[in-house]
VEXMARDREN-789857 format. One record per residue: residue number from 1; y, x, z of N, C-alpha, C, O in turn; residue in three letters; chain. Coordinates in pm, whole numbers, plus 50000, padded with zeros to 5 digits. Example, Ala and Ser with C-alpha at 12.3 -4.5 7.8 and 13.67 -1.06 7.14 Angstrom:
# VEXMARDREN-789857
+-----+-------+-------+-------+-------+-------+-------+-------+-------+-------+-------+-------+-------+--------+--------+
! num !  n_c2 !  n_c1 !  n_c3 ! ca_c2 ! ca_c1 ! ca_c3 !  c_c2 !  c_c1 !  c_c3 !  o_c2 !  o_c1 !  o_c3 ! residu ! chaine !
+-----+-------+-------+-------+-------+-------+-------+-------+-------+-------+-------+-------+-------+--------+--------+
!   1 ! 49431 ! 51319 ! 50780 ! 49550 ! 51230 ! 50780 ! 49670 ! 51320 ! 50780 ! 49668 ! 51424 ! 50846 !    Ala !      A !
!   2 ! 49775 ! 51285 ! 50708 ! 49894 ! 51367 ! 50714 ! 50003 ! 51290 ! 50787 ! 50114 ! 51341 ! 50804 !    Ser !      A !
+-----+-------+-------+-------+-------+-------+-------+-------+-------+-------+-------+-------+-------+--------+--------+
This chain:
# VEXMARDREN-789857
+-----+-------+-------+-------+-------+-------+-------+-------+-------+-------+-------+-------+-------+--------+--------+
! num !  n_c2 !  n_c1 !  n_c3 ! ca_c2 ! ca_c1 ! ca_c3 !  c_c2 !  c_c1 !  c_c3 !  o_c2 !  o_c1 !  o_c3 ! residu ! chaine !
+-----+-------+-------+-------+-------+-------+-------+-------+-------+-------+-------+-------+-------+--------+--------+
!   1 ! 75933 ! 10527 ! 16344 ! 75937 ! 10386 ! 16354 ! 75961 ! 10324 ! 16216 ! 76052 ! 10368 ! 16147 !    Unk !      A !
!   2 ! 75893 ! 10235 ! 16178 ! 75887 ! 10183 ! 16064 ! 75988 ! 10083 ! 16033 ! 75981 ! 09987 ! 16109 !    Unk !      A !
!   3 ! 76081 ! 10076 ! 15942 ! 76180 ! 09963 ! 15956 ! 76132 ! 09853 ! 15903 ! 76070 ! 09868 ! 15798 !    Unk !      A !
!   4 ! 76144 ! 09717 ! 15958 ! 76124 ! 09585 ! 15915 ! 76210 ! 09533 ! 15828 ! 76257 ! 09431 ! 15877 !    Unk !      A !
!   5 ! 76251 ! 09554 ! 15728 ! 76327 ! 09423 ! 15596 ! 76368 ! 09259 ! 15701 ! 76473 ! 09198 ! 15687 !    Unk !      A !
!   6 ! 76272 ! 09224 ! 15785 ! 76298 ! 09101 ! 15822 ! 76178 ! 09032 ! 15869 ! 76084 ! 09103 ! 15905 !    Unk !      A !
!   7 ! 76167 ! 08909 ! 15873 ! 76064 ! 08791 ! 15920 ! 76026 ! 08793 ! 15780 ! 76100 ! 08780 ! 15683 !    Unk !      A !
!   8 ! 75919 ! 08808 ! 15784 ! 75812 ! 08757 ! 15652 ! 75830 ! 08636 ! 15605 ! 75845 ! 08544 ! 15685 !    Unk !      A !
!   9 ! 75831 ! 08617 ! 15493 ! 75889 ! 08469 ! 15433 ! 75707 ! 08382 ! 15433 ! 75586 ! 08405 ! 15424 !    Unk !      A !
!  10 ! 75802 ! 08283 ! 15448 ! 75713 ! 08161 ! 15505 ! 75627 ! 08117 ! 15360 ! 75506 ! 08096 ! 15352 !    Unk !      A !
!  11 ! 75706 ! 08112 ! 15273 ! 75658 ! 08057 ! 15133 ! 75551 ! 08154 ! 15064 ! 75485 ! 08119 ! 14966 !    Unk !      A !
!  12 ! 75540 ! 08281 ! 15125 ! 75433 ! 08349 ! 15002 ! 75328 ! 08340 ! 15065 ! 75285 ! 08446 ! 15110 !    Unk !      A !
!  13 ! 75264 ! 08241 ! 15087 ! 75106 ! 08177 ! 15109 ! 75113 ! 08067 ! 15048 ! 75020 ! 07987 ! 15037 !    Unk !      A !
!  14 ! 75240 ! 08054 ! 14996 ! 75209 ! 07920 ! 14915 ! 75216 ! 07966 ! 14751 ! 75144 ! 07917 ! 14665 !    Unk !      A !
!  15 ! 75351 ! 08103 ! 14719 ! 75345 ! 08116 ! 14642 ! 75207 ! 08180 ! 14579 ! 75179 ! 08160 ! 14461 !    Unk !      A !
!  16 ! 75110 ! 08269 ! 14680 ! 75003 ! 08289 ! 14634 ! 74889 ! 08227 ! 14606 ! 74802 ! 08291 ! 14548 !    Unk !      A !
!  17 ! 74867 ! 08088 ! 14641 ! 74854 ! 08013 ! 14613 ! 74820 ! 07925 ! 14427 ! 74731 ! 07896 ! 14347 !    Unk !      A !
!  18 ! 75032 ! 07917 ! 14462 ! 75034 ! 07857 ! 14316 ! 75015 ! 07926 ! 14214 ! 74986 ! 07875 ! 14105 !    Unk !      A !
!  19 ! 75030 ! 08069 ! 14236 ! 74959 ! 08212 ! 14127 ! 74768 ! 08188 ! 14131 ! 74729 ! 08170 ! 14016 !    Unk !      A !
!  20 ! 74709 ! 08187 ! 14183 ! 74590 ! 08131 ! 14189 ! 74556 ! 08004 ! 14105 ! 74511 ! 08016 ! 13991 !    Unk !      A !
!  21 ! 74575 ! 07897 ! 14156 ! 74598 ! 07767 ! 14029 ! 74629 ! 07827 ! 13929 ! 74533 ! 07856 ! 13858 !    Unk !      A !
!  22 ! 74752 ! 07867 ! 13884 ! 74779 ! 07905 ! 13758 ! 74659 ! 07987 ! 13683 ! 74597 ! 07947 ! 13584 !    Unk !      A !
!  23 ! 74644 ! 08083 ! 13738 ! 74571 ! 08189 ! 13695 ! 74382 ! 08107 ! 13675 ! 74308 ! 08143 ! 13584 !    Unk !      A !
!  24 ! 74348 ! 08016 ! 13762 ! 74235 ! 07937 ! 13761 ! 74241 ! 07854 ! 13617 ! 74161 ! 07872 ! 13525 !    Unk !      A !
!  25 ! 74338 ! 07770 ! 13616 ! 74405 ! 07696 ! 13509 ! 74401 ! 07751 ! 13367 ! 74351 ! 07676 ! 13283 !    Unk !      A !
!  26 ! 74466 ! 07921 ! 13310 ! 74437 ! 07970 ! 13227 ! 74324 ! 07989 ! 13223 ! 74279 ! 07929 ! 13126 !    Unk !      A !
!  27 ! 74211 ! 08066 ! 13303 ! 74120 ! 08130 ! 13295 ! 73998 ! 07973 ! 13225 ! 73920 ! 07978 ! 13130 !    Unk !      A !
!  28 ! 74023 ! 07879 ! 13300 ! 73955 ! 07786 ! 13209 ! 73983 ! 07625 ! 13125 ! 73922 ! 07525 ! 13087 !    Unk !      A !
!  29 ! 74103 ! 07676 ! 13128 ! 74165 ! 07551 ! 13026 ! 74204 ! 07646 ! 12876 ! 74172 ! 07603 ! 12765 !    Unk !      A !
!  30 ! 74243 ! 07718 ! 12885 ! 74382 ! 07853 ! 12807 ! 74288 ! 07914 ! 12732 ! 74298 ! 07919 ! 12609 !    Unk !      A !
!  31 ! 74157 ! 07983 ! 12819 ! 74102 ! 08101 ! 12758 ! 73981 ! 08080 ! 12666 ! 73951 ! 08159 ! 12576 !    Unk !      A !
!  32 ! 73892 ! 07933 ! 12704 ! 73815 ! 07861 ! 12605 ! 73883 ! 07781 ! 12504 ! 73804 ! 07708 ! 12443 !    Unk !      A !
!  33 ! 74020 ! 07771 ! 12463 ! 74052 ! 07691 ! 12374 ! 74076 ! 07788 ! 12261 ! 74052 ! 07782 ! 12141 !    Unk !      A !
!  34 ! 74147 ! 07906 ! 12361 ! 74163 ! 08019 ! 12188 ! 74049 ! 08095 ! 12185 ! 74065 ! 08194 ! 12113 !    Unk !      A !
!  35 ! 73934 ! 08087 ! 12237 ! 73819 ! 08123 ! 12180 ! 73779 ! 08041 ! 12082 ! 73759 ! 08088 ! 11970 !    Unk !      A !
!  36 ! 73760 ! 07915 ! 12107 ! 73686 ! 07814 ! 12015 ! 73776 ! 07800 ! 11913 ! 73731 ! 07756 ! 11807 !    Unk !      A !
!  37 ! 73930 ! 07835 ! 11922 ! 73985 ! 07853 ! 11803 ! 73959 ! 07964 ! 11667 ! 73958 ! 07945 ! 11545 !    Unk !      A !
!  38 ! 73935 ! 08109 ! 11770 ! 73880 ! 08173 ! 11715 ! 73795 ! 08165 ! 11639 ! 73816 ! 08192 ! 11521 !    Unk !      A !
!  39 ! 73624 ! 08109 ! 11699 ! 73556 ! 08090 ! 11629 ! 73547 ! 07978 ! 11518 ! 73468 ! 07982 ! 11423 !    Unk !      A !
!  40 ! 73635 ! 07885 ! 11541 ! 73660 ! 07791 ! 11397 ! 73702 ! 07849 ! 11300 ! 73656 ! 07842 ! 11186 !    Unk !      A !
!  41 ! 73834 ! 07938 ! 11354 ! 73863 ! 07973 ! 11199 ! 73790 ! 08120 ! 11181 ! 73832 ! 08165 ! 11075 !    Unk !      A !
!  42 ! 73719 ! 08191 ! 11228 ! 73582 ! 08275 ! 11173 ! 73496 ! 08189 ! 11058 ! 73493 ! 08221 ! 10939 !    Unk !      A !
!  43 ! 73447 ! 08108 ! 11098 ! 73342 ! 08072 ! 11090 ! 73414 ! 07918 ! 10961 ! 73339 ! 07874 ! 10874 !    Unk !      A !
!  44 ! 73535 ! 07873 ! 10975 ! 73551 ! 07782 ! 10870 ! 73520 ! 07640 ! 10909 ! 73519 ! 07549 ! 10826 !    Unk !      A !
!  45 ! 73493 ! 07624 ! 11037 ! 73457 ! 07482 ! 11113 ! 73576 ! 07444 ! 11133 ! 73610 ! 07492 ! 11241 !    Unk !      A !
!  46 ! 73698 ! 07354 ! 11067 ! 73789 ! 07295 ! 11153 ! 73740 ! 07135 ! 11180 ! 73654 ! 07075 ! 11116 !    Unk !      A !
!  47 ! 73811 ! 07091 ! 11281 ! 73815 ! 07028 ! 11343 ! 73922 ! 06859 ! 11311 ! 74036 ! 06902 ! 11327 !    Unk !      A !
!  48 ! 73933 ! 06737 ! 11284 ! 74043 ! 06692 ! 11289 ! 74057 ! 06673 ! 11404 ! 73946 ! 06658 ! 11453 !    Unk !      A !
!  49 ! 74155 ! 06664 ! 11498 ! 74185 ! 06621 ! 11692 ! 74166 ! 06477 ! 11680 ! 74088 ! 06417 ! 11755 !    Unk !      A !
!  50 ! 74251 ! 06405 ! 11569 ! 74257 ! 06260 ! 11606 ! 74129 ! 06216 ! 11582 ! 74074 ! 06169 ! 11682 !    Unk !      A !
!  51 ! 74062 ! 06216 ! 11477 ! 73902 ! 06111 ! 11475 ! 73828 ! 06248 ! 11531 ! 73810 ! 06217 ! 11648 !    Unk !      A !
!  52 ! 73792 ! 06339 ! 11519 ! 73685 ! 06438 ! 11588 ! 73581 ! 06516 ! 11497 ! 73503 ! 06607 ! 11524 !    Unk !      A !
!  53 ! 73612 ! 06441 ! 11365 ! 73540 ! 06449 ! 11224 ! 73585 ! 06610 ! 11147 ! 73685 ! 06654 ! 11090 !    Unk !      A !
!  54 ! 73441 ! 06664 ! 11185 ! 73479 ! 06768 ! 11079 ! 73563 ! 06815 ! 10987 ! 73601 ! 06698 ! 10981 !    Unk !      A !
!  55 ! 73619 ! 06862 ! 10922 ! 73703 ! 06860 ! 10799 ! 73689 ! 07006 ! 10699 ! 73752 ! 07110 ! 10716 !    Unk !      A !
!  56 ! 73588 ! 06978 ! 10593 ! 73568 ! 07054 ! 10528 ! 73667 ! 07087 ! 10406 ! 73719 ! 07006 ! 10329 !    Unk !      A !
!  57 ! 73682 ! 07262 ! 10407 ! 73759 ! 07313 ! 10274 ! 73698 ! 07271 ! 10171 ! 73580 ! 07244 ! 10155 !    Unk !      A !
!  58 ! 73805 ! 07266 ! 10085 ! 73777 ! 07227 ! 09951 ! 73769 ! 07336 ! 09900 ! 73827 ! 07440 ! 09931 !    Unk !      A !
!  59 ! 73658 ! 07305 ! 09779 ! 73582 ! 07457 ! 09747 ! 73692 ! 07509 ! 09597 ! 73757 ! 07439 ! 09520 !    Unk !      A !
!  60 ! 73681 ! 07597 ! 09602 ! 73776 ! 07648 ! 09499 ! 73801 ! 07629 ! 09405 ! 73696 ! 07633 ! 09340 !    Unk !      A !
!  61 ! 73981 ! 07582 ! 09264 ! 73929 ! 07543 ! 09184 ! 73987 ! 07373 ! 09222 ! 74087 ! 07321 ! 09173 !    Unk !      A !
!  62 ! 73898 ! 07314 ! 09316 ! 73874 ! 07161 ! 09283 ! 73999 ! 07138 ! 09399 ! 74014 ! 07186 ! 09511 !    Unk !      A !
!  63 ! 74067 ! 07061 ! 09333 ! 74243 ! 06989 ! 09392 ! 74235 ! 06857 ! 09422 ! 74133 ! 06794 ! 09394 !    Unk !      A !
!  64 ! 74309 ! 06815 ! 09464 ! 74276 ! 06697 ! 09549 ! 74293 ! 06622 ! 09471 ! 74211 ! 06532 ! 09491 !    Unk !      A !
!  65 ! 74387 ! 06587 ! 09342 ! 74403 ! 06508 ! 09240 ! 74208 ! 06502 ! 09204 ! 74150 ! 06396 ! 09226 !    Unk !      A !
!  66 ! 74139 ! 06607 ! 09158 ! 74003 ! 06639 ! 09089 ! 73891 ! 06555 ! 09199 ! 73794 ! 06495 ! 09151 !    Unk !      A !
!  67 ! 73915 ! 06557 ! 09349 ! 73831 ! 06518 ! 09428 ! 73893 ! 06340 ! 09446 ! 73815 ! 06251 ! 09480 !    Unk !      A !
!  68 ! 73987 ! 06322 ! 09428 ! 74040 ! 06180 ! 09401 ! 73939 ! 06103 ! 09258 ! 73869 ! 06002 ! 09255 !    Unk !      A !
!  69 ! 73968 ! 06186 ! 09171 ! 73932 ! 06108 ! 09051 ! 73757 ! 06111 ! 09085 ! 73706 ! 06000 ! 09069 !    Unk !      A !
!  70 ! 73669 ! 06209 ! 09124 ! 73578 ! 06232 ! 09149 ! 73485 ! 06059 ! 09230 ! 73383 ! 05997 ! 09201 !    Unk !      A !
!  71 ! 73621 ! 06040 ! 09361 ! 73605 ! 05986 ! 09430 ! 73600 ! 05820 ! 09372 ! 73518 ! 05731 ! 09395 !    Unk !      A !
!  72 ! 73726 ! 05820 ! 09285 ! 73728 ! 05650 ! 09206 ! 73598 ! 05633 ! 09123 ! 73528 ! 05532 ! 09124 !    Unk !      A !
!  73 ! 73576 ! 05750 ! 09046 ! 73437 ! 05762 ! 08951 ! 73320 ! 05703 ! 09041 ! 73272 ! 05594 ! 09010 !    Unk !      A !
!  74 ! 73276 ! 05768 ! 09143 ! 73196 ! 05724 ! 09238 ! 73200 ! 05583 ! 09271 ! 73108 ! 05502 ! 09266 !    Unk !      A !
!  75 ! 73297 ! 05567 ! 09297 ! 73352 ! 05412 ! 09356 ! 73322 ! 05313 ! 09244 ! 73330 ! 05194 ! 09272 !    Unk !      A !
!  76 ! 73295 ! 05343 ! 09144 ! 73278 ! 05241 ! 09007 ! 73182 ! 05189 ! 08996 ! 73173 ! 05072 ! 08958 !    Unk !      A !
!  77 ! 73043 ! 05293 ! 09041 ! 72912 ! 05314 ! 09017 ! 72862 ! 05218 ! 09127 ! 72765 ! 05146 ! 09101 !    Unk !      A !
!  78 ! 72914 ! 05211 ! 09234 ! 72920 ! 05175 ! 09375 ! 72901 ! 04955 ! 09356 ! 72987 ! 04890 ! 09297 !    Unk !      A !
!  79 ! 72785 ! 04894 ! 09418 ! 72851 ! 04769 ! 09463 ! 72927 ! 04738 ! 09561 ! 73007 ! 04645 ! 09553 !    Unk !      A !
!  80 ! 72912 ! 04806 ! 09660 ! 72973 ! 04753 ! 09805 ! 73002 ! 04928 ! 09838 ! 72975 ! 05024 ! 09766 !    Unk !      A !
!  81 ! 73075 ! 04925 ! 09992 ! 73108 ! 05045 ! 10064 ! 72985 ! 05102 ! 10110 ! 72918 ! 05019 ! 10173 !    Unk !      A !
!  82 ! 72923 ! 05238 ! 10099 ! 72871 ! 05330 ! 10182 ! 72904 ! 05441 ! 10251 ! 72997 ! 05515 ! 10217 !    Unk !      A !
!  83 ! 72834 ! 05459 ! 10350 ! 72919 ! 05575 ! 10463 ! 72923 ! 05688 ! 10396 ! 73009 ! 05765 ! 10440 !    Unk !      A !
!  84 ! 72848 ! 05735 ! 10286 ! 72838 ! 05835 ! 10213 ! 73031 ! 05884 ! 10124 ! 73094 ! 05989 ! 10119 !    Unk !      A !
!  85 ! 73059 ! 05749 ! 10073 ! 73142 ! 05782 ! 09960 ! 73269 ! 05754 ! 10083 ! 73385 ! 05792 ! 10063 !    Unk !      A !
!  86 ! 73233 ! 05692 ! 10194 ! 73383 ! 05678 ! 10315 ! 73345 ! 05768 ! 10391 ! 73393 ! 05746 ! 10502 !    Unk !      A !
!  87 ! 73279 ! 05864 ! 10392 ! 73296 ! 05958 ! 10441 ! 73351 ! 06079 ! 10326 ! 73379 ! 06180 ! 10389 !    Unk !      A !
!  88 ! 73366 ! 06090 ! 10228 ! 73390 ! 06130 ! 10139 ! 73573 ! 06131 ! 10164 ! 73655 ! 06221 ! 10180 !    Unk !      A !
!  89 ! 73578 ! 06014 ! 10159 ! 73740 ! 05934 ! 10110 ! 73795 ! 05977 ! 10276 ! 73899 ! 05913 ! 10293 !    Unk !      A !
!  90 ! 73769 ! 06046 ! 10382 ! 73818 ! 06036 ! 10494 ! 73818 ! 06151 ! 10487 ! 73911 ! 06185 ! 10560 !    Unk !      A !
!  91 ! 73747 ! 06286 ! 10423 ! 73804 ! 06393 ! 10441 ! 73900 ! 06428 ! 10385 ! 73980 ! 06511 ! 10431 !    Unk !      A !
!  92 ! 73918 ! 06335 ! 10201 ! 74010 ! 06416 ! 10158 ! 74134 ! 06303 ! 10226 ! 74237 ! 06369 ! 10215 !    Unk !      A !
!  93 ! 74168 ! 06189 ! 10280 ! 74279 ! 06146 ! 10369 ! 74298 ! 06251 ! 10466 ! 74414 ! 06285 ! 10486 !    Unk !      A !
!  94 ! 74210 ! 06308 ! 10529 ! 74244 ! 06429 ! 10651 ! 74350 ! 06557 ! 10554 ! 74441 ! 06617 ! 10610 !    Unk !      A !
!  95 ! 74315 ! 06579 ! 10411 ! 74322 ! 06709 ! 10331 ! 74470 ! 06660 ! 10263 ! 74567 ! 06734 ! 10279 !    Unk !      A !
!  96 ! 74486 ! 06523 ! 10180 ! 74539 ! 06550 ! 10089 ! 74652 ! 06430 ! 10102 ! 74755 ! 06445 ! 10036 !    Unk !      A !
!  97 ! 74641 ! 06338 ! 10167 ! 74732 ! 06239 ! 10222 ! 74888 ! 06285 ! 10198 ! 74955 ! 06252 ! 10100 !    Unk !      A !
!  98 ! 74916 ! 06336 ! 10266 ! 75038 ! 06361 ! 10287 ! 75082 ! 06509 ! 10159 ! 75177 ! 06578 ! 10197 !    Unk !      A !
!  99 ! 75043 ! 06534 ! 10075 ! 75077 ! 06566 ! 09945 ! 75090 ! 06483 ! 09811 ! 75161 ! 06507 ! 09714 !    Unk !      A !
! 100 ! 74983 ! 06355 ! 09839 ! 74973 ! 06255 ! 09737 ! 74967 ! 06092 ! 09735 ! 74911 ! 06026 ! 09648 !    Unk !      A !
! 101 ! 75014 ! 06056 ! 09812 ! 75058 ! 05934 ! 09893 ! 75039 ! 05851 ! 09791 ! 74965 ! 05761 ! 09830 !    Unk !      A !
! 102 ! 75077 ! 05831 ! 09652 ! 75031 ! 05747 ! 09550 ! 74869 ! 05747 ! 09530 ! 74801 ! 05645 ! 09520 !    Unk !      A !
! 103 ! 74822 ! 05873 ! 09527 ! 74671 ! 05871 ! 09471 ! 74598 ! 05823 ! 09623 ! 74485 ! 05775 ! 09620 !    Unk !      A !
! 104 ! 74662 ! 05839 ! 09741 ! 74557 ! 05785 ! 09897 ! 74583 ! 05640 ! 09865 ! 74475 ! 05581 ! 09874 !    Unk !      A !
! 105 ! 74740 ! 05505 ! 09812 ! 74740 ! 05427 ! 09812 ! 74620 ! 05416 ! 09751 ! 74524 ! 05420 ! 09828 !    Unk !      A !
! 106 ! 74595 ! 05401 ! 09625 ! 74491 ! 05339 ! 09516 ! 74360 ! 05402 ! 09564 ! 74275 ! 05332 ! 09508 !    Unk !      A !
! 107 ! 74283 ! 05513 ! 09649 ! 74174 ! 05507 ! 09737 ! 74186 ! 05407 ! 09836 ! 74078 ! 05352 ! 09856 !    Unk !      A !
! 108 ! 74298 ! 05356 ! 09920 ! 74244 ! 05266 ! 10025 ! 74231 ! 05138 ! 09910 ! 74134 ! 05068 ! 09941 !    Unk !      A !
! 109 ! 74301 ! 05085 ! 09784 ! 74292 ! 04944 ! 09715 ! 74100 ! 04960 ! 09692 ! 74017 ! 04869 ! 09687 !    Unk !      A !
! 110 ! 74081 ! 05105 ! 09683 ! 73927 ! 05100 ! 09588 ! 73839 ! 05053 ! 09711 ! 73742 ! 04977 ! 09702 !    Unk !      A !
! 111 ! 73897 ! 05118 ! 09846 ! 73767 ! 05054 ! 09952 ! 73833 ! 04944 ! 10007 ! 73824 ! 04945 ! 10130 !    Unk !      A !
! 112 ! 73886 ! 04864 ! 09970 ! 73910 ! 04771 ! 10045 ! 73818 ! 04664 ! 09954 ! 73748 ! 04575 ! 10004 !    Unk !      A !
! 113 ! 73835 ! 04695 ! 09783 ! 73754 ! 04633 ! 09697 ! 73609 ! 04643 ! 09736 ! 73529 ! 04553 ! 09762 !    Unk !      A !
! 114 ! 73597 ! 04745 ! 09735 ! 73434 ! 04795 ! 09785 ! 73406 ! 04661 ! 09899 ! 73343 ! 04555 ! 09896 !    Unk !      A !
! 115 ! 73481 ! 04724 ! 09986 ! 73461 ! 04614 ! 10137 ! 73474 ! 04478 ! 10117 ! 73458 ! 04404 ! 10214 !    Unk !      A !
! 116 ! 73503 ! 04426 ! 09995 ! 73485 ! 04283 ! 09972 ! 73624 ! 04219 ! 10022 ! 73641 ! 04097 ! 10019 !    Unk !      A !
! 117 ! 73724 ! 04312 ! 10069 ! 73875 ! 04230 ! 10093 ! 73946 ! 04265 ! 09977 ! 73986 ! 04381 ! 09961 !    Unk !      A !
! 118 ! 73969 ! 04160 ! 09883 ! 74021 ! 04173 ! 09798 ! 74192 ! 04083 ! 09788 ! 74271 ! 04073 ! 09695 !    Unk !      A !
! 119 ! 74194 ! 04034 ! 09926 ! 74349 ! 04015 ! 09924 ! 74456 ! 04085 ! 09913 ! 74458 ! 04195 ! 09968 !    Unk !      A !
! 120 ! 74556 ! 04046 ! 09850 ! 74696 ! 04129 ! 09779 ! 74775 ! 04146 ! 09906 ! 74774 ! 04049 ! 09981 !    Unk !      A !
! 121 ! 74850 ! 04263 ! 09946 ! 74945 ! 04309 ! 10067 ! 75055 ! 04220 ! 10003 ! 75166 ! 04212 ! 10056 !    Unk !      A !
+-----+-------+-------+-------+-------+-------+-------+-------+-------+-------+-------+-------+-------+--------+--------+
């Protein structure tokens, strides 16, 4: 005769259940994100989350001070703003912002000049 432990608990059709979800949940929220992580950093594609904009390494050698000055030089040559040179000025804000907070001030004074707002903060 086989001994019974008891009445079968009521909850493990639910807990099997919520192991299911879970396990659904990783399998396609969890398991495509560290793939595609994977392949970014293989491959050198990052990503910014907040705008969605690419964000390319800076190639070796050239420092963000060098791609700043690069960037004002450009800006001289320039009459008005193009998506070319603000797209330029938005990667290295993604790159270099928060190492050089003086040199990002005087890029946003140069496109704001560009952009024709030339009022004083």
């Amino acid at each position: 005769m086989a001994m019974n432990a008891g009445p079968p608990n009521p909850y493990a059709r639910i807990r099997k259940v919520g192991i299911f979800i879970l396990l659904g949940l990783m399998l396609f929220l969890v398991v495509p994100m560290f793939i595609g992580a994977y392949n970014g950093i293989k491959t050198g594609d990052v990503w910014d989350p907040i705008t969605g904009d690419k964000v390319l390494s800076l190639s070796e050698g050239e420092s963000c001070l060098t791609q700043a000055e690069s960037l004002i030089r450009e800006a001289g040559k320039l009459q008005k703003l193009e998506a070319k040179w603000e797209e330029k000025r938005r990667e290295w804000t993604v790159k270099c912002r928060t190492s050089h907070p003086e040199t990002w001030d005087m890029l946003n004074i140069t496109r704001r000049n560009l952009r024709g707002d030339v009022s004083e903060e």
